[in-house]
Each structure stands twice: as structure tokens, then as C-alpha cells.
C-alpha positions as a Markdown table, in Angstrom:
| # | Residue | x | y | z |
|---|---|---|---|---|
| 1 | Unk | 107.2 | 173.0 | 83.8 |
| 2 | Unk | 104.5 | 173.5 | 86.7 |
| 3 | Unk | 102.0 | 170.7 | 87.1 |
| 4 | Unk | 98.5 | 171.9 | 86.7 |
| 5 | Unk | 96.9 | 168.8 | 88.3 |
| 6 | Unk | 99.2 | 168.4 | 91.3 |
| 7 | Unk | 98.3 | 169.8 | 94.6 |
| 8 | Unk | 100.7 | 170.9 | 98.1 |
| 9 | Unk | 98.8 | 167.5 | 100.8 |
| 10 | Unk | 101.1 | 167.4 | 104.1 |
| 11 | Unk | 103.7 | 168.9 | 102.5 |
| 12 | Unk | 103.7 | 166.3 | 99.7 |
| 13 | Unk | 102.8 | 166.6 | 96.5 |
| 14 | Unk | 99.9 | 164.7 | 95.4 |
| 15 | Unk | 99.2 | 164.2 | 91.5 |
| 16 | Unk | 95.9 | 163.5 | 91.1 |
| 17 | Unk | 94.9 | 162.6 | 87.4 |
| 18 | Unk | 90.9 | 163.9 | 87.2 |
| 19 | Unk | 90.4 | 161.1 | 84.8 |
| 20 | Unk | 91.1 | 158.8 | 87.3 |
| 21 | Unk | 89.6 | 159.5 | 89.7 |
| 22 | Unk | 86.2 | 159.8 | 87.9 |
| 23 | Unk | 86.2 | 156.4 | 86.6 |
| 24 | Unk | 86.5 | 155.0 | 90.2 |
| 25 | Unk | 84.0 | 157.1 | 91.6 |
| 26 | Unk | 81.7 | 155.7 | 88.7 |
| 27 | Unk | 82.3 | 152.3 | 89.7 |
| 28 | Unk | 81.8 | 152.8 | 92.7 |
| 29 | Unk | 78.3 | 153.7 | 92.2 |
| 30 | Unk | 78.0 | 151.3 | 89.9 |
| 31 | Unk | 78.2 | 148.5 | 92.8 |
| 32 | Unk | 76.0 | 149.9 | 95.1 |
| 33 | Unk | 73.3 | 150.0 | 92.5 |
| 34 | Unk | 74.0 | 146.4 | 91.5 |
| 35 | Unk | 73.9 | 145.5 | 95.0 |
| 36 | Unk | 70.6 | 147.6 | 95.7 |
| 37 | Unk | 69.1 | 145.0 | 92.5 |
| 38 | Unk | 69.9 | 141.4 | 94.0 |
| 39 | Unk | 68.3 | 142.5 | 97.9 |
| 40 | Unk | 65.5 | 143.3 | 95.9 |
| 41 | Unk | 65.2 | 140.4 | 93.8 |
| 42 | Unk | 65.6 | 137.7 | 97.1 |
| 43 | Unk | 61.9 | 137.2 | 98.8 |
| 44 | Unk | 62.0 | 137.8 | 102.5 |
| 45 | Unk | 61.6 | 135.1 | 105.0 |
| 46 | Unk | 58.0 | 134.3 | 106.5 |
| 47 | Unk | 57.9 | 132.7 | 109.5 |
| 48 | Unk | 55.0 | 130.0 | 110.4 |
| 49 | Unk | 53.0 | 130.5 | 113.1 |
| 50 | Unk | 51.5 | 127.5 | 115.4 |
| 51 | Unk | 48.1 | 127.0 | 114.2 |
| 52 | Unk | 45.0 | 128.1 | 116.7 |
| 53 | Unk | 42.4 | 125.8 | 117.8 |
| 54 | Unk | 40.2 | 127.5 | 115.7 |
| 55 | Unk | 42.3 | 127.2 | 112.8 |
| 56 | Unk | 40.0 | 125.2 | 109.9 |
| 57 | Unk | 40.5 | 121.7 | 109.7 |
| 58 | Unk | 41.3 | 120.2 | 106.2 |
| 59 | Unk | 39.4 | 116.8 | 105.0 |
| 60 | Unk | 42.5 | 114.6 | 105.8 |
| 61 | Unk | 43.1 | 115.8 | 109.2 |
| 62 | Unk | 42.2 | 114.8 | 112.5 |
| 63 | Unk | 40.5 | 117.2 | 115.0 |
| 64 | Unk | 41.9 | 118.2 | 118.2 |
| 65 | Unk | 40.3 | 118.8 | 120.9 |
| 66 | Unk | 41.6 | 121.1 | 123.3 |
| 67 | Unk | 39.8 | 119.7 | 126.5 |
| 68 | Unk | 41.3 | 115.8 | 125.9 |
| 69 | Unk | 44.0 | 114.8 | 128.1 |
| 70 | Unk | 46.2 | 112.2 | 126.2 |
| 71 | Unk | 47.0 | 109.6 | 128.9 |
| 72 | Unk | 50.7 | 109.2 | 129.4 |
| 73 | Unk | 51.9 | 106.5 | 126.8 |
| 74 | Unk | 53.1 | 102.8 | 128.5 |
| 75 | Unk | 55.5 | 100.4 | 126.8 |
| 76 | Unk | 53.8 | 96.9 | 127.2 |
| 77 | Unk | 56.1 | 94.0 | 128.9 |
| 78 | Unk | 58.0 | 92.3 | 125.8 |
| 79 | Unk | 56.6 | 88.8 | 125.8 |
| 80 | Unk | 59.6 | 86.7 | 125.7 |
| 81 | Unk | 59.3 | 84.4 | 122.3 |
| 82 | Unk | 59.0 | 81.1 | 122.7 |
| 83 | Unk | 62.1 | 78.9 | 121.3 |
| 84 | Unk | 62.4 | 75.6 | 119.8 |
| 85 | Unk | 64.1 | 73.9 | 122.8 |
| 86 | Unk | 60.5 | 75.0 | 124.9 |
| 87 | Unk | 58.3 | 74.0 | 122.5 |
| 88 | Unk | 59.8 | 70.7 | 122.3 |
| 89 | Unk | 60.3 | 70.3 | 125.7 |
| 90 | Unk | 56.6 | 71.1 | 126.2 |
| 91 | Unk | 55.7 | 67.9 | 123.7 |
| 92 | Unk | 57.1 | 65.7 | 125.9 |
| 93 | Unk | 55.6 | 66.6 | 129.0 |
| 94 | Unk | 52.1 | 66.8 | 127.2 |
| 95 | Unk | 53.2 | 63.1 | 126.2 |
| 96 | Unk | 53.9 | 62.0 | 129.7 |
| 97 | Unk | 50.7 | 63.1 | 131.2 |
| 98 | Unk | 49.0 | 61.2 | 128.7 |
| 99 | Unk | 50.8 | 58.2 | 129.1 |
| 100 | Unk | 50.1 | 58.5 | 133.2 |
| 101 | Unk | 46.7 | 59.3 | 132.7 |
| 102 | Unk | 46.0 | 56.6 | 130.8 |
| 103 | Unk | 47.7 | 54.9 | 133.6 |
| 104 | Unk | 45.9 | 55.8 | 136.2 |
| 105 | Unk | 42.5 | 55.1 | 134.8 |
| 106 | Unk | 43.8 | 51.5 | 133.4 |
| 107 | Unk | 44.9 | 51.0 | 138.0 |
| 108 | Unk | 41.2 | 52.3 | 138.7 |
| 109 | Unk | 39.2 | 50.0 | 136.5 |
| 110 | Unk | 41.2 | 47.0 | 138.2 |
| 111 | Unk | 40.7 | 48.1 | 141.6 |
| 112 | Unk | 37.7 | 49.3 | 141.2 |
| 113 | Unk | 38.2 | 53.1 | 142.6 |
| 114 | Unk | 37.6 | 56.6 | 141.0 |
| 115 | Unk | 40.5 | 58.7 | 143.2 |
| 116 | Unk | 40.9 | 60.6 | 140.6 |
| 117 | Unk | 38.5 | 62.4 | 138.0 |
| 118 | Unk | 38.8 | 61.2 | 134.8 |
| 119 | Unk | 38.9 | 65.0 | 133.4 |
| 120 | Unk | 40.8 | 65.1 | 129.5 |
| 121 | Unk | 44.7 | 66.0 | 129.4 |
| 122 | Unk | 44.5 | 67.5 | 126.1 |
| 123 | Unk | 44.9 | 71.7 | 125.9 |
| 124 | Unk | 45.7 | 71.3 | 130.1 |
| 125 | Unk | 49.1 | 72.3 | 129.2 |
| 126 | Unk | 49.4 | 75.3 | 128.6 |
| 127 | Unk | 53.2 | 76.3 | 129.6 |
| 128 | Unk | 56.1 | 74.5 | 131.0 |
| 129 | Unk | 55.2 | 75.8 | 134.2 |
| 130 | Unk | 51.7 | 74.3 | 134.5 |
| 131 | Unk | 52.8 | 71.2 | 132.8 |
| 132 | Unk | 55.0 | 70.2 | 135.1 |
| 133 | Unk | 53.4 | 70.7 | 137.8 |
| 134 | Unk | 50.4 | 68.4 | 136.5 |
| 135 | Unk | 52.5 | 65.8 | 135.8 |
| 136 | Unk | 53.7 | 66.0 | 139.4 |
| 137 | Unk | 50.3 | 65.7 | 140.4 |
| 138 | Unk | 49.6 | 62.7 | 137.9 |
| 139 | Unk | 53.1 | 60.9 | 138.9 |
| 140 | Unk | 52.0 | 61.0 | 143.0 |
| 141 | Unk | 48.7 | 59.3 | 142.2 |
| 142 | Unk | 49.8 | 57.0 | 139.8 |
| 143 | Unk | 52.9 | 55.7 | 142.7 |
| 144 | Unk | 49.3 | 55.2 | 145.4 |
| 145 | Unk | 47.6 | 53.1 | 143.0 |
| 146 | Unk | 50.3 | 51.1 | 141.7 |
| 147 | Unk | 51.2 | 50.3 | 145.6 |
| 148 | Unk | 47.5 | 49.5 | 146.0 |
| 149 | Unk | 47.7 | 47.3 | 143.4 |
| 150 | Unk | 51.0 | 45.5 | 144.1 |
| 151 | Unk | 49.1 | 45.1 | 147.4 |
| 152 | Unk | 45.9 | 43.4 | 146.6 |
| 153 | Unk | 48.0 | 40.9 | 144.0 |
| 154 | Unk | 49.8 | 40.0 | 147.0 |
| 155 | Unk | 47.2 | 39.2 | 148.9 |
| 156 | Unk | 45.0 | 37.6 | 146.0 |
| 157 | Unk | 48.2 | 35.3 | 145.3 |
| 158 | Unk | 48.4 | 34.2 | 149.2 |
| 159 | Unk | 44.8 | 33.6 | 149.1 |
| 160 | Unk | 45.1 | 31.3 | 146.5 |
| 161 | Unk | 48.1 | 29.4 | 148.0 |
| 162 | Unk | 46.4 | 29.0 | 151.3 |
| 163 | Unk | 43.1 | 28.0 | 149.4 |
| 164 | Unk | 44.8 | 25.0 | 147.2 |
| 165 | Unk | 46.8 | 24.2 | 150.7 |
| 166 | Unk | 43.3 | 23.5 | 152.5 |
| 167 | Unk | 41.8 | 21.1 | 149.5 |
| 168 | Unk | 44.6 | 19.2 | 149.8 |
| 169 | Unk | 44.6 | 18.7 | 153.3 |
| 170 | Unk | 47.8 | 21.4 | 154.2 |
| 171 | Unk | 48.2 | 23.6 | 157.5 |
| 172 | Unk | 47.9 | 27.0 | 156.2 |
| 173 | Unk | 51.3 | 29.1 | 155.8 |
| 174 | Unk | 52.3 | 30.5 | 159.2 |
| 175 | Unk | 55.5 | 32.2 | 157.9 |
| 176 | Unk | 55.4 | 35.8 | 156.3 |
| 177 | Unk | 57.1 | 36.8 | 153.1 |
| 178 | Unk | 59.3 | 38.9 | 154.6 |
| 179 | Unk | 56.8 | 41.9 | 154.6 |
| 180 | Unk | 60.0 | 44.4 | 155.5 |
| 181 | Unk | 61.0 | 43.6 | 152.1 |
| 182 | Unk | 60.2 | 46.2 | 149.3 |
| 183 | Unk | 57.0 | 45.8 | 147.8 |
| 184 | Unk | 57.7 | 44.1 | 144.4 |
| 185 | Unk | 60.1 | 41.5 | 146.0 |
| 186 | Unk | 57.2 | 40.7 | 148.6 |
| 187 | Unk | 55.1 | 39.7 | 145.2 |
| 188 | Unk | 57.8 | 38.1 | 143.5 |
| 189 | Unk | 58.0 | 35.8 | 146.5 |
| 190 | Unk | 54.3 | 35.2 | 146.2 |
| 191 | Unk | 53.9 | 34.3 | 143.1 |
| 192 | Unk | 57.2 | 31.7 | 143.3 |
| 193 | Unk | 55.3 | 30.2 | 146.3 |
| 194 | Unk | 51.9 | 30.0 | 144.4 |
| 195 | Unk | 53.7 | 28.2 | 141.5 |
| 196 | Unk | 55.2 | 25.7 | 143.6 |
| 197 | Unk | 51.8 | 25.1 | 145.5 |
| 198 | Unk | 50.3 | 24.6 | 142.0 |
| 199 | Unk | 52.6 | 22.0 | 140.8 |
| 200 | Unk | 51.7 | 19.6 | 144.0 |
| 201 | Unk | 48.1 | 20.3 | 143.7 |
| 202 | Unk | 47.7 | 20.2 | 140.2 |
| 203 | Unk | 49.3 | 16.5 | 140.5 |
| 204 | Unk | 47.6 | 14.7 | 143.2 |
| 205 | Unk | 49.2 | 11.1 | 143.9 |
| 206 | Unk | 46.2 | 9.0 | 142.5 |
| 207 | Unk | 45.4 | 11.6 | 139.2 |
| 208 | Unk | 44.9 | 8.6 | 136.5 |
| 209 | Unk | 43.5 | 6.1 | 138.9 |
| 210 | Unk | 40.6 | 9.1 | 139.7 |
| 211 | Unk | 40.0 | 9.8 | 136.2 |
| 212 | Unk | 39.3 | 6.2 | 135.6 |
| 213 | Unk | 36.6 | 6.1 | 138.0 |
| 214 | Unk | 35.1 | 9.5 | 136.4 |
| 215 | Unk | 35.0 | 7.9 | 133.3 |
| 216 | Unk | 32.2 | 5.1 | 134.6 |
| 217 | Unk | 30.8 | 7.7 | 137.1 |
| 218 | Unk | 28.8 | 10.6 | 136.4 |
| 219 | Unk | 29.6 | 14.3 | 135.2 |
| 220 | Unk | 31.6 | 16.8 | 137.0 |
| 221 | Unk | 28.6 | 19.1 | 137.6 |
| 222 | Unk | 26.0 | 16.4 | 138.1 |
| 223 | Unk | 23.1 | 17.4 | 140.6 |
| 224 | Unk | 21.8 | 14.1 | 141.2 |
| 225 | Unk | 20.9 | 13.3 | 144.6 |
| 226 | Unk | 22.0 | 11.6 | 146.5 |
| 227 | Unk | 25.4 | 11.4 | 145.0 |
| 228 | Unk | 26.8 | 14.6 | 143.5 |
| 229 | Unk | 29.5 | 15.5 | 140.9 |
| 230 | Unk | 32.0 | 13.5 | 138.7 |
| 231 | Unk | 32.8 | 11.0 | 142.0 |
| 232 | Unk | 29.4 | 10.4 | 142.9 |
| 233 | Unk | 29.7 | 11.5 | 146.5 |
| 234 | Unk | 26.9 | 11.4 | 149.3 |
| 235 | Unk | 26.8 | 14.1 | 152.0 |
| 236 | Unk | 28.1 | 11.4 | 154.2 |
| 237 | Unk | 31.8 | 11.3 | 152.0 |
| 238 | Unk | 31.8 | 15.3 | 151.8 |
| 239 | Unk | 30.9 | 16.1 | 155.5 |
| 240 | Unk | 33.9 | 14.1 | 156.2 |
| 241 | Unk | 36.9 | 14.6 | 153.8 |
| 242 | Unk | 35.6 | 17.9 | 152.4 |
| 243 | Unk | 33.9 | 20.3 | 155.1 |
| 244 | Unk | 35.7 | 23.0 | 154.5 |
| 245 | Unk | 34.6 | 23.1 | 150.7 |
| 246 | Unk | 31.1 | 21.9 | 151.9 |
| 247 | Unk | 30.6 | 25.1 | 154.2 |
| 248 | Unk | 31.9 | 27.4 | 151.7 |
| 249 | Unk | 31.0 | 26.4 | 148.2 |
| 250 | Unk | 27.6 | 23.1 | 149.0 |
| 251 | Unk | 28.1 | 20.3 | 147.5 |
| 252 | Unk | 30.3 | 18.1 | 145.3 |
| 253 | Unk | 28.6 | 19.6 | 141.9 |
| 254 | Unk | 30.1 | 23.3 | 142.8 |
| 255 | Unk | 33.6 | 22.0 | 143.3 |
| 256 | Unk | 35.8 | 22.0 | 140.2 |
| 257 | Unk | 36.8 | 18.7 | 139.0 |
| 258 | Unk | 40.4 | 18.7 | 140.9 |
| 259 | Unk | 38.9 | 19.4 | 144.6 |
| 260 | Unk | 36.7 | 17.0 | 144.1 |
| 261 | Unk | 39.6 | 14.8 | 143.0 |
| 262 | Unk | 41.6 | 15.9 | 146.3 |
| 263 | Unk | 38.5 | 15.1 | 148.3 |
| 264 | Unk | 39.0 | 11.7 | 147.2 |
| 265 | Unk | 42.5 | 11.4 | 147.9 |
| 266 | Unk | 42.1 | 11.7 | 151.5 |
| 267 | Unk | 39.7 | 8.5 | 151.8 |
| 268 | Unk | 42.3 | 6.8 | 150.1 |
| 269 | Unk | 44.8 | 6.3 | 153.4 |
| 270 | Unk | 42.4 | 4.9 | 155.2 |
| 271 | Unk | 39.3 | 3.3 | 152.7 |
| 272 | Unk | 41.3 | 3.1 | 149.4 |
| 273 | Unk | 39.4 | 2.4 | 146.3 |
| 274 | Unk | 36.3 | 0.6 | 148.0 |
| 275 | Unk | 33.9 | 3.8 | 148.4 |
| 276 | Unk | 33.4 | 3.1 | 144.5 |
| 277 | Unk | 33.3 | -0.4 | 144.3 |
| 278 | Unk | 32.2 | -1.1 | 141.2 |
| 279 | Unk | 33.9 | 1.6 | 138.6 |
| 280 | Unk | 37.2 | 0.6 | 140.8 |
| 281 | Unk | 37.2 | -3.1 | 139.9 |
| 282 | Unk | 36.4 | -1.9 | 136.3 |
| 283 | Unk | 39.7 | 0.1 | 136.5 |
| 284 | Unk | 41.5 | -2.6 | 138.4 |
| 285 | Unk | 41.8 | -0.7 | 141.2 |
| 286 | Unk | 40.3 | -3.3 | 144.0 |
């Protein structure tokens, strides 16, 4: 039976079914037209352009302007904080200058210098830097002044020592207290000496028999001439057992009651009780 739809291709037969082939060639159209509707349907891509300078300005915005040169931008030095341990540490040298200063002006009143002005401590201290370094300061001038001092009660103490040594009739300390010693053992000596001075001259040998006399003689201060204080001397008995104390302090009424009580002791050796004849016989003394 010959084949009506078959055709001779390459020496092949081919069989081509027409019903076939028209259904693909109708599909195939079929995708091109869908494809056709969904390029359509997509909206095309818009690109943005930079705006212009002379592009309006909407109410929120900021103006440029075009002519402005925006200085280049610097990161500011990070300030390191400040911790607990500094803080505290910064208390306690605000507490030391206070205490020094307080020092130092307490050294000045008693020797009677201003070294140092007597500006206020408190907000000085501003870091731990500056702090220090004032307290430095306040440490130097407190060591000066506390040597100053240690210095004048040194020489205030011998002073007194060689003053209760001359009313009672003493040679004046030749010897040093060791002034290659450091300065606090130099006043500890002093003072030791001065104590032991004050023992002997607050006890002179006659003490009781002399404040019998007192007692029938007149007062300690009495200005009555011509016999003066609480022994009822005459220029006469003062020229000669008490000159020093007459050139330096006049007479018998300026003396406290015990160099006027030494004065008498050194009539004694040689006069005994007689100068007062009659308060001594009262006190059974002659």
C-alpha cells in the first residue's frame, strides 16, 4: 500500500503526519505570544540622576552651597577617663597639702615670719600631676621652718639655763651640746639640762627659812623706798649680791619672788640672817 504522507529525505523515508506537525507549529506561536505579554507587563528600569545645584530644595532639607569648602574632618584626642584608683589617690594628696599648710602657717605665727603666702589649698589641685608637685613645694618649706624652729627652742632653753645659773650665783655653761649631733637630739639635751637646772634653783638651801621672813616683811612687788620687794632690800644689798639682775631688770620689786630669794642666799655665807634682824629673831633664825 503506498504511503501518501511519506516523503524520499537523504534517501530515507520520512513520514510526516500533517496533523502533527500543525499542532507544534501552533504551540509554537503560542509561546512567543505569551512571552511577547509578560515583557510588556514588567515596567522598565529608570535610573536616578545626581541632583543639580539648582535642583529645588524641599522644607526638610539643608542647602548646599556650592562655593563652601567643608574643612577636612579631625578626630579629637580621647581623653583618658579618669579611674577610681586616681581619684582616690587624688583625695589624699588634696588631704596632705591641707594638713602641711596648716602646718606651715601654725610654724609662722610662732616665729613670727610670713615665708610663705598664706594663699587657700582648696580647688589648687587639679590633677595628680599638679598635686604632687605642690605638696613638694609645701613639704620643703615646712622641713625650713620646722629646723627654724627646733633652732630657736634650743636656744630659748639654753637661755633660760644660763639665766637661772647667773641668779644663783653659777659660771655660765662653757660646754656645747654636742652641736654635730642631729637637730632634735641637740634639743632633747637641752631641755634634760634645763630640767636639771630647775630642780636646784627651784630649791635654794634656805627656801622655808626665806619664806618666814616674807611673811613679816613686805610684798613681793612692793615699791617702797628705800627697801624694795618681798625682802625689803636697799640698793646697797642689791648692788652687791644682785647686779646682774639690777642692770638688767632695776630693782628688787621687778624680780620674781625666787631671784629675790637667791639674792638672799648669797649674803647668807658671809652675813647670815642679821641683814633682817628683826623678822629673823621672830623666825628663830638669829
Amino acid at each position: 500500500m503506498a504511503c501518501r504522507s511519506c516523503r524520499p529525505v537523504g534517501g530515507f523515508i520520512l513520514k510526516v503526519h500533517v496533523t502533527t506537525a500543525a499542532a507544534v507549529i501552533a504551540v509554537a506561536i503560542l509561546a512567543v505570544l505569551v512571552g511577547n505579554a509578560v515583557a510588556q507587563d514588567t515596567p522598565p528600569t529608570v535610573t536616578e540622576a545626581a541632583p543639580s545645584v539648582s535642583q529645588p530644595v524641599g522644607s526638610g532639607d539643608i542647602p548646599i552651597d556650592p562655593d563652601a569648602q567643608v574643612p577636612p574632618s579631625h578626630t579629637a584626642a580621647a581623653v583618658p577617663p579618669v579611674t577610681p584608683v586616681q581619684t582616690l589617690l587624688l583625695k589624699q594628696v588634696a588631704q596632705q597639702i591641707t594638713l602641711y599648710h596648716r602646718d606651715i602657717v601654725r610654724l609662722e605665727r610662732q616665729l613670727g615670719l610670713r615665708l610663705l603666702p598664706l594663699s587657700p589649698v582648696h580647688g589648687a589641685v587639679t590633677s595628680l600631676s599638679a598635686g604632687n608637685q605642690l605638696l613638694g613645694k609645701l613639704k620643703a618649706q615646712s622641713r625650713t621652718l620646722h629646723l627654724q624652729w627646733l633652732r630657736r627652742r634650743i636656744s630659748d632653753t639654753l637661755q633660760s639655763v644660763q639665766h637661772m645659773r647667773l641668779v644663783m650665783g653659777l659660771k655660765p655653761i662653757v660646754r656645747t651640746l654636742a652641736s654635730d649631733a642631729a637637730i632634735q637630739q641637740q634639743l632633747l639635751r637641752a631641755r634634760r639640762l634645763k630640767a636639771e637646772t630647775y630642780r636646784q634653783y627651784s630649791n635654794p638651801p634656805h627656801l622655808a627659812a626665806f619664806m618666814c621672813i616674807h611673811h613679816y616683811e613686805g610684798s613681793w612687788t612692793d615699791t617702797g623706798a628705800p627697801f624694795w620687794g618681798g625682802l625689803q632690800m636697799n640698793y646697797g644689798f642689791m648692788a652687791t649680791y644682785g647686779p646682774w639682775l639690777l642692770r638688767h631688770k632695776g630693782t628688787a620689786d621687778h624680780w620674781t619672788p625666787m631671784e629675790q630669794i637667791w639674792t638672799a642666799e648669797k649674803a647668807v655665807p658671809s652675813r647670815g640672817f642679821y641683814p633682817w634682824p628683826n623678822t629673823a629673831r621672830f623666825c628663830g633664825l638669829i
